[in-house]
ZAPA-188969 format. One record per atom (N, C-alpha, C): residue number from 1; atom name; y, x, z. Coordinates in Angstrom, 1 decimal, padded with zeros to 4 digits. Layout:
N
 pos site     py     px     pz
 NUM   CA      Y      X      Z
...
This chain:
212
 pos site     py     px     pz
   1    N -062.0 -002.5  043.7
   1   CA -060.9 -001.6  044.2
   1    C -060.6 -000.6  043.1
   2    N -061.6 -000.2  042.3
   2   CA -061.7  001.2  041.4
   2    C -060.4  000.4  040.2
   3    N -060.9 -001.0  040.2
   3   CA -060.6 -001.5  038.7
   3    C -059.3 -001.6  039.1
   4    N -058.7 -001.9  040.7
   4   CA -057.3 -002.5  040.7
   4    C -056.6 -001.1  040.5
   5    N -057.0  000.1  041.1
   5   CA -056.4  001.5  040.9
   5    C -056.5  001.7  039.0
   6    N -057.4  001.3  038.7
   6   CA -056.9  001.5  037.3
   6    C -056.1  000.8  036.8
   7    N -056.0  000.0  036.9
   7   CA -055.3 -001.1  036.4
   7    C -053.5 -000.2  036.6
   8    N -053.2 -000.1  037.9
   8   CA -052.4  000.3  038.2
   8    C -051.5  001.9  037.4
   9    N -053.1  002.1  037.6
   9   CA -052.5  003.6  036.7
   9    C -051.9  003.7  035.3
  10    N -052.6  002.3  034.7
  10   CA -052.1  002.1  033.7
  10    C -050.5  001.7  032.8
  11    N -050.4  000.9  034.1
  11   CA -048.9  000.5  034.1
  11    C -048.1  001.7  034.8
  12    N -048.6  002.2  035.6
  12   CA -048.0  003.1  035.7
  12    C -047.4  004.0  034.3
  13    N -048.1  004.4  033.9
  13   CA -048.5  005.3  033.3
  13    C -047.5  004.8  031.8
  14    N -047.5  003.5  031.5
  14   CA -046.8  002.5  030.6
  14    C -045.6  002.6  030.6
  15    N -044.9  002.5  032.4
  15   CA -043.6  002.3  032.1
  15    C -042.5  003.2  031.7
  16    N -042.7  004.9  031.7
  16   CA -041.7  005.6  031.3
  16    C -041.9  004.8  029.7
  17    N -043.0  005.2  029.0
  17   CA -042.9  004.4  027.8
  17    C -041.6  003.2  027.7
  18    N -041.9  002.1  027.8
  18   CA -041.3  000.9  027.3
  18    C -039.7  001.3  028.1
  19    N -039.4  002.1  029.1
  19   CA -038.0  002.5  029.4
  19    C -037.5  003.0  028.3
  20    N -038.0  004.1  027.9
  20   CA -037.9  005.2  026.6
  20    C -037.6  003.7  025.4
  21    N -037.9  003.3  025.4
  21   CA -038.0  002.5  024.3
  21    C -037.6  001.1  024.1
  22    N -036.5  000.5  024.9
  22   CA -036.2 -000.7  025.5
  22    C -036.1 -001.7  024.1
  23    N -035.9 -001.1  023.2
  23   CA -035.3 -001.6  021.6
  23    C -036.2 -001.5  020.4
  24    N -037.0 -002.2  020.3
  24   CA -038.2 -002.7  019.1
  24    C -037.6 -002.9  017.7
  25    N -038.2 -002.6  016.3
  25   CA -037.8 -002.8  014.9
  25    C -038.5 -003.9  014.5
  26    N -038.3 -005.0  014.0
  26   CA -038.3 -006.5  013.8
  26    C -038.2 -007.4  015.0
  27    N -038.2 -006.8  016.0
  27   CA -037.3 -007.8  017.4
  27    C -036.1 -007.6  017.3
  28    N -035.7 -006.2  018.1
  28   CA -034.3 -006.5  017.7
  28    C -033.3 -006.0  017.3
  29    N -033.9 -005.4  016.2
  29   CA -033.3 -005.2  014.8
  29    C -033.8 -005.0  013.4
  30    N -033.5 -004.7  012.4
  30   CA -034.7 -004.9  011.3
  30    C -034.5 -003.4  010.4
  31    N -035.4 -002.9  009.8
  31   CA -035.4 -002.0  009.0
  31    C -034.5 -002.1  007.8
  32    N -033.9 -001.7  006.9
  32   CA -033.3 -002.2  005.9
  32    C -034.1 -001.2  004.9
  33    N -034.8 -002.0  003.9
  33   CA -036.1 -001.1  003.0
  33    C -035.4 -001.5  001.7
  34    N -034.7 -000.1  000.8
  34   CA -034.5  000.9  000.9
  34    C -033.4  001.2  001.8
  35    N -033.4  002.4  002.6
  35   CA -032.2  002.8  002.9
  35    C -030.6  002.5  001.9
  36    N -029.7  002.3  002.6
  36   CA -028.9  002.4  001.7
  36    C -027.4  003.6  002.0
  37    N -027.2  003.8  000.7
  37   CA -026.1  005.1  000.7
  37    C -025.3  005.0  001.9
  38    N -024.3  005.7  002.3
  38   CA -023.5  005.7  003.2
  38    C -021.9  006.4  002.6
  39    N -021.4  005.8  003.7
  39   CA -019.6  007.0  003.4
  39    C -019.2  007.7  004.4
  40    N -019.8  008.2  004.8
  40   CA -019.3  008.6  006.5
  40    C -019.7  010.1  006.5
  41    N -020.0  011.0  005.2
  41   CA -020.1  012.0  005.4
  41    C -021.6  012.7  006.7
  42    N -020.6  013.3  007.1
  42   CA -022.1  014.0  007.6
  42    C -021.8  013.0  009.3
  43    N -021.1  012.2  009.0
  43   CA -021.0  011.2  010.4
  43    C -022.0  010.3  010.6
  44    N -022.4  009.5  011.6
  44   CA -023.3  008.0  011.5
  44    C -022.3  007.1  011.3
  45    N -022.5  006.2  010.6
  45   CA -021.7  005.0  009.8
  45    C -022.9  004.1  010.9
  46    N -021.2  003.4  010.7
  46   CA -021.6  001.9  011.9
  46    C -020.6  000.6  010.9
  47    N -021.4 -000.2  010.3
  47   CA -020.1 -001.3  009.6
  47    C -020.6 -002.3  010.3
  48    N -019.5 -003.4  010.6
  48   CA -019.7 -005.0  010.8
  48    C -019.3 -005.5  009.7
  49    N -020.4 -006.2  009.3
  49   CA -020.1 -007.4  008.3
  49    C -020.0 -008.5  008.7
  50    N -019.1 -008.5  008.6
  50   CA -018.3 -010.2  009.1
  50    C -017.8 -010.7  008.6
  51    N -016.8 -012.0  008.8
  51   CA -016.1 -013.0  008.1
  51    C -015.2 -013.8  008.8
  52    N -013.6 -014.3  008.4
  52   CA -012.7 -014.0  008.8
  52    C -012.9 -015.7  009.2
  53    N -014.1 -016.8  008.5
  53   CA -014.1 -018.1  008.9
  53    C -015.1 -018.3  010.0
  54    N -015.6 -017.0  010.2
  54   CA -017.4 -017.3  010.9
  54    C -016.6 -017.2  012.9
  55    N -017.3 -018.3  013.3
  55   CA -016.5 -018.3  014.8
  55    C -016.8 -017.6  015.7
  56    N -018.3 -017.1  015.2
  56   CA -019.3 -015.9  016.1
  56    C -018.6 -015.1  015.8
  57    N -018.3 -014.2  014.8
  57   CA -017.7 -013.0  014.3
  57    C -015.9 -013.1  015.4
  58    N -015.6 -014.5  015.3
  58   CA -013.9 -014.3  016.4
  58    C -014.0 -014.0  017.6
  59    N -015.4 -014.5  018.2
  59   CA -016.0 -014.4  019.7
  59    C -016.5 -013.3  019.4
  60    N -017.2 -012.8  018.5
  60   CA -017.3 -011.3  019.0
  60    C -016.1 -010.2  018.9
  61    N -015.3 -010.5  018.6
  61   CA -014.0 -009.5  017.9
  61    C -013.6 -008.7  019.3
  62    N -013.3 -009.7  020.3
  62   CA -012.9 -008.6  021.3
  62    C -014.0 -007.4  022.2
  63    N -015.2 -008.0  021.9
  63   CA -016.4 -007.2  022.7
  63    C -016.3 -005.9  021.3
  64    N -016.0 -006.3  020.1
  64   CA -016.3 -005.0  019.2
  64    C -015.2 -004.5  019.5
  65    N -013.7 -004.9  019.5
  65   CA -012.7 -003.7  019.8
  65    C -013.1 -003.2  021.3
  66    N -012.9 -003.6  022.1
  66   CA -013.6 -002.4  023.2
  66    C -014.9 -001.5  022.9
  67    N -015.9 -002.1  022.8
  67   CA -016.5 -001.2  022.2
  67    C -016.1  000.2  021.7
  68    N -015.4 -000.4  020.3
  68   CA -015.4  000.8  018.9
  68    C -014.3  001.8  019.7
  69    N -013.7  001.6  021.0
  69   CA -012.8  002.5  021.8
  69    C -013.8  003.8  022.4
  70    N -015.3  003.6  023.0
  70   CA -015.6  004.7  023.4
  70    C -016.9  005.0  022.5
  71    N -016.6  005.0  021.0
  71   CA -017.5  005.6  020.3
  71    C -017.4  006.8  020.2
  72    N -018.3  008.1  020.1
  72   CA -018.1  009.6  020.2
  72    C -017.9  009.8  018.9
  73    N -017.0  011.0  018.8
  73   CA -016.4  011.5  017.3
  73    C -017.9  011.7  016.1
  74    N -019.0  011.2  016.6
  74   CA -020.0  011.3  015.5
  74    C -020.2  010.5  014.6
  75    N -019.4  008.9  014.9
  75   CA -019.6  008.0  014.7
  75    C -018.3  007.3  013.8
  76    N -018.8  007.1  013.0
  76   CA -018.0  006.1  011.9
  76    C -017.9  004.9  011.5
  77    N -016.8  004.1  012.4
  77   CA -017.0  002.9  012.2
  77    C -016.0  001.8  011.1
  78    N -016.0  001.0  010.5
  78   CA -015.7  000.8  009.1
  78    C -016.1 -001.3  009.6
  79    N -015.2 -001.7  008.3
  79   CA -015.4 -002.9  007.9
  79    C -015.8 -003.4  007.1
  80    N -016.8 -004.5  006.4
  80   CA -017.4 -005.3  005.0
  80    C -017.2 -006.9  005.3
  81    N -016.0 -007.2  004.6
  81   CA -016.5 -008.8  005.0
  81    C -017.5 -009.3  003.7
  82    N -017.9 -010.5  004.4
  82   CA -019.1 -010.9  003.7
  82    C -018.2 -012.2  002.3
  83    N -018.9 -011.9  001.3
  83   CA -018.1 -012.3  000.5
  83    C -019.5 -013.6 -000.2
  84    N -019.3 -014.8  001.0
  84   CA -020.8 -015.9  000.4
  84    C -020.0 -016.8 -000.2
  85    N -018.7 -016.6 -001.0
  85   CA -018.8 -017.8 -001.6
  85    C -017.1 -018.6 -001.6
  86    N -016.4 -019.8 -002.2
  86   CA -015.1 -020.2 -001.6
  86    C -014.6 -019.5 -000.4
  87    N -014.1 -020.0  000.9
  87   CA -013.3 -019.7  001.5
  87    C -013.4 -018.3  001.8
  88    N -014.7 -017.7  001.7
  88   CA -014.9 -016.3  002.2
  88    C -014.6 -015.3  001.2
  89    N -014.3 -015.7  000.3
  89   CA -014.4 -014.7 -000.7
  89    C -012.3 -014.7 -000.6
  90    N -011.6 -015.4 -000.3
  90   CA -010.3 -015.6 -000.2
  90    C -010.3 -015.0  001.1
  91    N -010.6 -015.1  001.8
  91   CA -010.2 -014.0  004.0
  91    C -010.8 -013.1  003.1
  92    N -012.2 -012.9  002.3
  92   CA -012.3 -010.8  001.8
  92    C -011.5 -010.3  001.2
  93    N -011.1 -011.0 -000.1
  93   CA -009.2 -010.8 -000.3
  93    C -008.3 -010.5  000.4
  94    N -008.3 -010.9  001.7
  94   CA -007.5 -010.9  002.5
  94    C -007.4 -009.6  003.0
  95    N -008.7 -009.4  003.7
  95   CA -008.8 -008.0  004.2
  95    C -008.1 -006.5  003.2
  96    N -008.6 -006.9  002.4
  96   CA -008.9 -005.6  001.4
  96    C -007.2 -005.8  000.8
  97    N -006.7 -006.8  000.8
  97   CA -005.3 -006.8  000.4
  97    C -004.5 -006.3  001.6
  98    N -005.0 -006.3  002.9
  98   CA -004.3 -005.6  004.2
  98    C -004.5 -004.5  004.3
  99    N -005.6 -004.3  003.6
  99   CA -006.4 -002.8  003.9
  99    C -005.3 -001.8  003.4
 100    N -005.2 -002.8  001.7
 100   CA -004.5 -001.6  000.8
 100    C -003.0 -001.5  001.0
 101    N -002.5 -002.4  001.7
 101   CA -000.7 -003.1  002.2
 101    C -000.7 -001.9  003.5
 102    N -001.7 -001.4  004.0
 102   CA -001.7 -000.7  005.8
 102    C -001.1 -001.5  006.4
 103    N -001.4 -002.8  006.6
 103   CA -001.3 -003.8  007.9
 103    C -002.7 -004.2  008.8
 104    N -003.8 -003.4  008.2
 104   CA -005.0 -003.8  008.9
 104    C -005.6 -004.3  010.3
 105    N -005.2 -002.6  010.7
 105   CA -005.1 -002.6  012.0
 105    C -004.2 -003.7  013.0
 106    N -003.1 -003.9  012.7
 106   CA -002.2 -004.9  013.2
 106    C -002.5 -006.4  013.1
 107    N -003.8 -006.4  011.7
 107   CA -003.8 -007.8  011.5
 107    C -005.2 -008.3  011.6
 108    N -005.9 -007.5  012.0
 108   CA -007.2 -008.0  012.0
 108    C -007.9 -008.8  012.8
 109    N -007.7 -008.3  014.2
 109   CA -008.0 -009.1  014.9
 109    C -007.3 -010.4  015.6
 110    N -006.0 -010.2  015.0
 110   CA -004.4 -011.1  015.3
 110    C -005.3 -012.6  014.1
 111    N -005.8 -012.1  013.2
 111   CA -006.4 -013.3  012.4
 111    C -007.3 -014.5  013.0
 112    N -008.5 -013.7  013.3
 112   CA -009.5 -014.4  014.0
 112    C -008.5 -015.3  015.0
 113    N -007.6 -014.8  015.8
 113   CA -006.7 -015.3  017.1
 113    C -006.3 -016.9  016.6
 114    N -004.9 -016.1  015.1
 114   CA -005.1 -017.7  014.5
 114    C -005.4 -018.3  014.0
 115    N -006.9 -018.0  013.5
 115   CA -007.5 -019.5  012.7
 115    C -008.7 -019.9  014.2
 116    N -009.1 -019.2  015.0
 116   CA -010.1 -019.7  016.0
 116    C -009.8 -020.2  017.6
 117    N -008.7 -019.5  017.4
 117   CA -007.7 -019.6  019.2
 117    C -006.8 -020.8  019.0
 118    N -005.6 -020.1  018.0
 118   CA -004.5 -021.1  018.1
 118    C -005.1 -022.3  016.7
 119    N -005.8 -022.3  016.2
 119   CA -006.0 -023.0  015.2
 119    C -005.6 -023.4  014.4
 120    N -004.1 -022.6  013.9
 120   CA -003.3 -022.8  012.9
 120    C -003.8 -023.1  012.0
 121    N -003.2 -024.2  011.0
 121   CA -003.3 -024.8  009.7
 121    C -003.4 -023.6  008.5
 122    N -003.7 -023.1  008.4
 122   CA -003.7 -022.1  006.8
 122    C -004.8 -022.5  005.6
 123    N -003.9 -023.5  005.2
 123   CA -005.1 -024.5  004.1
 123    C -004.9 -023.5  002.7
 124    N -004.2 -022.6  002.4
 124   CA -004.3 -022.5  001.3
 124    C -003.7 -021.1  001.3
 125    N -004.0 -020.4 -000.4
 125   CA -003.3 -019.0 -000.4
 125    C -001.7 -018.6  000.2
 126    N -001.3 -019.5 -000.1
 126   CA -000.3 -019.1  000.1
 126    C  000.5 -019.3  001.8
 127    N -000.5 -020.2  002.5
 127   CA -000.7 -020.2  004.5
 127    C -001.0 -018.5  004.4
 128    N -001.9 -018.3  003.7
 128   CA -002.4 -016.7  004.0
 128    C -001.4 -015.9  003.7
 129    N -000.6 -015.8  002.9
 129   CA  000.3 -015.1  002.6
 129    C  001.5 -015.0  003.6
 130    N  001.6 -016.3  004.1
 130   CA  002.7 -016.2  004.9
 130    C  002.4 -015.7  006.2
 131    N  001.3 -015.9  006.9
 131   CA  000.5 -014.9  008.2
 131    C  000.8 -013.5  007.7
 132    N  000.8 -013.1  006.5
 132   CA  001.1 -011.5  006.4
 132    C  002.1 -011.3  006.3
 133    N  003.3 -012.2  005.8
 133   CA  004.5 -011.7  006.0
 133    C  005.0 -011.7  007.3
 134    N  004.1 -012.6  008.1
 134   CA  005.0 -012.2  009.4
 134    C  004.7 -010.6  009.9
 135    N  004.1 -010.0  009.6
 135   CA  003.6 -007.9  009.9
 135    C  004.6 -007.9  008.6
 136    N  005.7 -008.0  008.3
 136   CA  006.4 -007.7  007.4
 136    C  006.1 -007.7  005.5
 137    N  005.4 -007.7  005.3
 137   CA  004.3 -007.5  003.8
 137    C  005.6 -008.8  003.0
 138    N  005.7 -008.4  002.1
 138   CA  006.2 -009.0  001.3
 138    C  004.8 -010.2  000.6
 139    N  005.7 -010.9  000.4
 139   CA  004.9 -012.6 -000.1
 139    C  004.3 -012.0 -001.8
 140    N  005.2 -011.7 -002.2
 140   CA  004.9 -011.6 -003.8
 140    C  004.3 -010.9 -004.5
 141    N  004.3 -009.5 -003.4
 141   CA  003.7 -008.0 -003.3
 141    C  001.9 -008.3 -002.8
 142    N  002.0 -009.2 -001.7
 142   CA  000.9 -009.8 -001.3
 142    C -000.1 -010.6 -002.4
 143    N  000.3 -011.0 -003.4
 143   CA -000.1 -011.9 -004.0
 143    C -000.5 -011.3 -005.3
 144    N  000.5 -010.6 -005.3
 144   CA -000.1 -009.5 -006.6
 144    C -001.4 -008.6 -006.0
 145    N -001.0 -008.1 -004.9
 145   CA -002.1 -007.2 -004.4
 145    C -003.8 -008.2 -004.4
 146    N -003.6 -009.5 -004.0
 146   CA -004.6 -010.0 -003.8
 146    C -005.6 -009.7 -005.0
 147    N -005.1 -010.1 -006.1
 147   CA -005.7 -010.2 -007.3
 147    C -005.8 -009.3 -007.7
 148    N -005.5 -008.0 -007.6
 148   CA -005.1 -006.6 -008.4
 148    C -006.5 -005.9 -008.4
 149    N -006.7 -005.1 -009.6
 149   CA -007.7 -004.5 -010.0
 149    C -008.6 -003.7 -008.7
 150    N -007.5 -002.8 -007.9
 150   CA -008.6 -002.7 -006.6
 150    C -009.2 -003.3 -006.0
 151    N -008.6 -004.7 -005.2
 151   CA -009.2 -005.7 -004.6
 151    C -010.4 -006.0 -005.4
 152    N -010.4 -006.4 -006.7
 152   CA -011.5 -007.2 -007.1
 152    C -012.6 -005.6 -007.4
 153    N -012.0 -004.3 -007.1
 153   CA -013.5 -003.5 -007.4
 153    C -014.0 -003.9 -006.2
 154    N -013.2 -003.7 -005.0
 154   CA -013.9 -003.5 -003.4
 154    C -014.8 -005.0 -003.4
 155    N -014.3 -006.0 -003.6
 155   CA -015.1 -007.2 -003.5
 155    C -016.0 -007.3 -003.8
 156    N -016.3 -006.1 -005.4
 156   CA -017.8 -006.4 -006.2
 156    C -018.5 -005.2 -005.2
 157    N -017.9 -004.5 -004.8
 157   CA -018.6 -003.4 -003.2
 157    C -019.1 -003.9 -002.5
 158    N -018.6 -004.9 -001.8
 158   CA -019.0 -005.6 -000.6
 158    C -020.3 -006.3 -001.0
 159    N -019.9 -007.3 -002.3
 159   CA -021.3 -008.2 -002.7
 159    C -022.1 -007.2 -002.6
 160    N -022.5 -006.2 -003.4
 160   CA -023.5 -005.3 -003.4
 160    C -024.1 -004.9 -002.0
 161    N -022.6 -004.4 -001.6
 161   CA -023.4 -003.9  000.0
 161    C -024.2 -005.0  000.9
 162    N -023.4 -005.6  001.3
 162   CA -024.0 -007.1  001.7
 162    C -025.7 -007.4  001.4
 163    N -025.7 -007.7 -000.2
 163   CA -027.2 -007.6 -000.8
 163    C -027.7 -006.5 -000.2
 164    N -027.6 -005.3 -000.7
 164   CA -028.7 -003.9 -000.3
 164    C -029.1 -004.5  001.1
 165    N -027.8 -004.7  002.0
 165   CA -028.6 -004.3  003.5
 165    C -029.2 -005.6  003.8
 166    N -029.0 -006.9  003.2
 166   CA -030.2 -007.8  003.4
 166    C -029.4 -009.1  004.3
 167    N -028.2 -009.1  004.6
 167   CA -027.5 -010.1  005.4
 167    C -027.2 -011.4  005.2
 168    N -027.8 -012.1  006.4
 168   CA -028.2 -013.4  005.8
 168    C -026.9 -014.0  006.6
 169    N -026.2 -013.4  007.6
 169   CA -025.5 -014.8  008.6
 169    C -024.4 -013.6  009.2
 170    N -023.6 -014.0  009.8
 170   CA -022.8 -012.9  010.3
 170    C -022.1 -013.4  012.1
 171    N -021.7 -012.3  012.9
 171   CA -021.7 -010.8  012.1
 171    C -023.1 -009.9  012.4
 172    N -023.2 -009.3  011.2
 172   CA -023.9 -008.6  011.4
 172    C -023.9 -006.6  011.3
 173    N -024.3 -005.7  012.2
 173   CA -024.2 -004.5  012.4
 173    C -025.0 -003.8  011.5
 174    N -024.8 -002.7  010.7
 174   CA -025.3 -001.9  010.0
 174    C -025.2 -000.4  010.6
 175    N -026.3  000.1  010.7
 175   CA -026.3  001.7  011.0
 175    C -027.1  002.6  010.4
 176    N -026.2  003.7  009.7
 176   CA -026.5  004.6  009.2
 176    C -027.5  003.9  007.9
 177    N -026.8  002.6  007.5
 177   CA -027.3  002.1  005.9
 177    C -029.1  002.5  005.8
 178    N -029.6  001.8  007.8
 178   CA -031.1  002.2  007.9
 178    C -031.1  000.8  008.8
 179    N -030.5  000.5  009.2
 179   CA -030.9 -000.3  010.7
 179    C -029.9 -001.6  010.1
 180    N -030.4 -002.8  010.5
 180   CA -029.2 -003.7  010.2
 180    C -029.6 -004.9  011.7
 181    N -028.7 -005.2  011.9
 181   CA -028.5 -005.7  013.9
 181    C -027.7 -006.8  014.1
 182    N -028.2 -008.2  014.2
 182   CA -027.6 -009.5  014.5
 182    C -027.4 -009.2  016.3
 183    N -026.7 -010.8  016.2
 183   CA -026.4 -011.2  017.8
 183    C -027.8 -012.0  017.8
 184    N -028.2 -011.5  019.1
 184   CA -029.6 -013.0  019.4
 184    C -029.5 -014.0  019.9
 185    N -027.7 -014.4  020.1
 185   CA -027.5 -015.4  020.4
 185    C -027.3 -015.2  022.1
 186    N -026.7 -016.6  022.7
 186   CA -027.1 -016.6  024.2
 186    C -025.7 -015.8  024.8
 187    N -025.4 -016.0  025.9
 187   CA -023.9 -015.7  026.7
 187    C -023.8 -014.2  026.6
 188    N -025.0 -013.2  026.3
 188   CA -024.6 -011.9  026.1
 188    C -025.0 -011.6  025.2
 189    N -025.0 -012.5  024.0
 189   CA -025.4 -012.0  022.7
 189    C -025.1 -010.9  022.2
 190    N -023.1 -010.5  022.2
 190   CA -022.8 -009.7  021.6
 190    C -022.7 -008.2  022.1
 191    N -022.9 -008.5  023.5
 191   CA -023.2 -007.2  024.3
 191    C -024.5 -006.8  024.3
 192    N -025.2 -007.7  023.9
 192   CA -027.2 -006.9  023.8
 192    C -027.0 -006.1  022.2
 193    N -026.1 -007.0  021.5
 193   CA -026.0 -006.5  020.3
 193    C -025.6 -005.1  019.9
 194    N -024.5 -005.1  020.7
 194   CA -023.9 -003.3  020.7
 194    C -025.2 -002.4  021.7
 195    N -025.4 -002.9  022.6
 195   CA -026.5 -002.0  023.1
 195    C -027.4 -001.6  022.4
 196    N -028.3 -002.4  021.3
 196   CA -029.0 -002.0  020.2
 196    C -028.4 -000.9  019.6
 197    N -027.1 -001.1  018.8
 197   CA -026.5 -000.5  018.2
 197    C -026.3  001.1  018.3
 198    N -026.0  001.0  020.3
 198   CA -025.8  002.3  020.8
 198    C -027.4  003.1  020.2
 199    N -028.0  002.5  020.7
 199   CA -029.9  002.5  020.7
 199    C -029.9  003.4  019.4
 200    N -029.7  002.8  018.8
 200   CA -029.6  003.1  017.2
 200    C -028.8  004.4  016.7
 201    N -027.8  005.0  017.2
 201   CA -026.6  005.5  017.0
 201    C -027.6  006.7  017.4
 202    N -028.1  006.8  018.6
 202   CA -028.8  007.8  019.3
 202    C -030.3  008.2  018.6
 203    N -030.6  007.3  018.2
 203   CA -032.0  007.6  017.7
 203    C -031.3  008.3  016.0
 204    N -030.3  007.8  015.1
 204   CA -030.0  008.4  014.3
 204    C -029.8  009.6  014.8
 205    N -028.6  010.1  015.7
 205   CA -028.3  011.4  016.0
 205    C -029.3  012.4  016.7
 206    N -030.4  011.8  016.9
 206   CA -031.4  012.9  017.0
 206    C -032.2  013.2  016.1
 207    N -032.5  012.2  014.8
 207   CA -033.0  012.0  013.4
 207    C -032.3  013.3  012.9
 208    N -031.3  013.7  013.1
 208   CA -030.3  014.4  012.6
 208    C -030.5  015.7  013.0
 209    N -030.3  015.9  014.6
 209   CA -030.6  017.3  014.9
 209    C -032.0  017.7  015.0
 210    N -032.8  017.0  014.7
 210   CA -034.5  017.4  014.5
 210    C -034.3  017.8  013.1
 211    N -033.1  017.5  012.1
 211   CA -033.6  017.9  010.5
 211    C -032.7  019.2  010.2
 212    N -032.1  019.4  011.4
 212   CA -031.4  020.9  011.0
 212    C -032.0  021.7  011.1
């Protein structure tokens, strides 16, 4: 009887613990050693590194636009596509040529729509070019941009960034250039994913007011 009351007290005693703490570092999510820089000022930086061919990253597109709707003004959220290679290194062109055109917003998630929803044919640079002239962007302006000296610095950004924080598959979440956060797969992958994330956001923002 003494042992089952102990026992009990134990777990008792355990569970505020493991509430307090629902989100473990190498379960489910990983340290990123060394830290890496940030741009978010005295904000928490949140980036997805993703990719414009990856189908996980299309299926998760609309759980991260809701999401990034009720983030608090402490929070900085940003994009890196992952630049592994052929076709991916042409969609990170992509981005960073919309980024600098200001059609981003309008086209980012409208992308994922047509290469993973409607499955439109865009075999080549210039399929991509014409997806942007439909948001108005000129074809030739587009094409110059692609290749232009900014694009190709951001690109060698991304490689780097990408490397520092250690990403092997996408998409993958980055916080505060300390925490880096996959999907674990499974019908709520992408929602356990941002829950970490929140997890994370919060544990930075008290990292923060403990060092004032």
């Amino acid at each position: 009887m003494l042992q089952r009351l102990f026992v009990l007290l134990l777990l008792l005693a355990a569970a505020p613990l493991s509430q307090a703490q629902p989100f473990e570092a190498g379960r489910d999510y990983q340290r990123i050693e060394p830290a890496q820089p940030t741009a978010a000022g005295g904000k928490i930086e949140v980036l997805e590194v993703f990719g414009y061919p990856c189908i996980h990253c299309a299926h998760a597109a609309p759980d991260i636009a809701r999401w990034r709707k009720t983030l608090p003004a402490d929070v900085q959220f940003g994009f890196v596509p992952a630049v592994f290679g052929g076709v991916w290194e042409a969609y990170a062109r992509a981005y960073y040529t919309a980024e600098t055109m200001g059609v981003l917003e309008r086209t980012h998630d409208k992308l994922f729509e047509v290469l993973h929803v409607e499955q439109r044919p865009i075999r080549n640079l210039d399929d991509i070019a014409a997806f942007y002239a439909e948001y108005g962007v000129d074809k030739n302006a587009f094409l110059a941009t692609f290749n232009s000296f900014p694009v190709n610095a951001k690109i060698a950004q991304a490689n780097e960034k990408v490397a520092g924080y250690g990403v092997e598959g996408t998409p993958t979440m980055i916080v505060a250039g300390k925490y880096r956060v996959m999907s674990p797969g499974g019908e709520d992958g992408f929602e356990r994913m941002l829950k970490v994330v929140d997890h994370l956001i919060a544990l930075e923002r008290g990292e923060k007011q403990a060092a004032r």
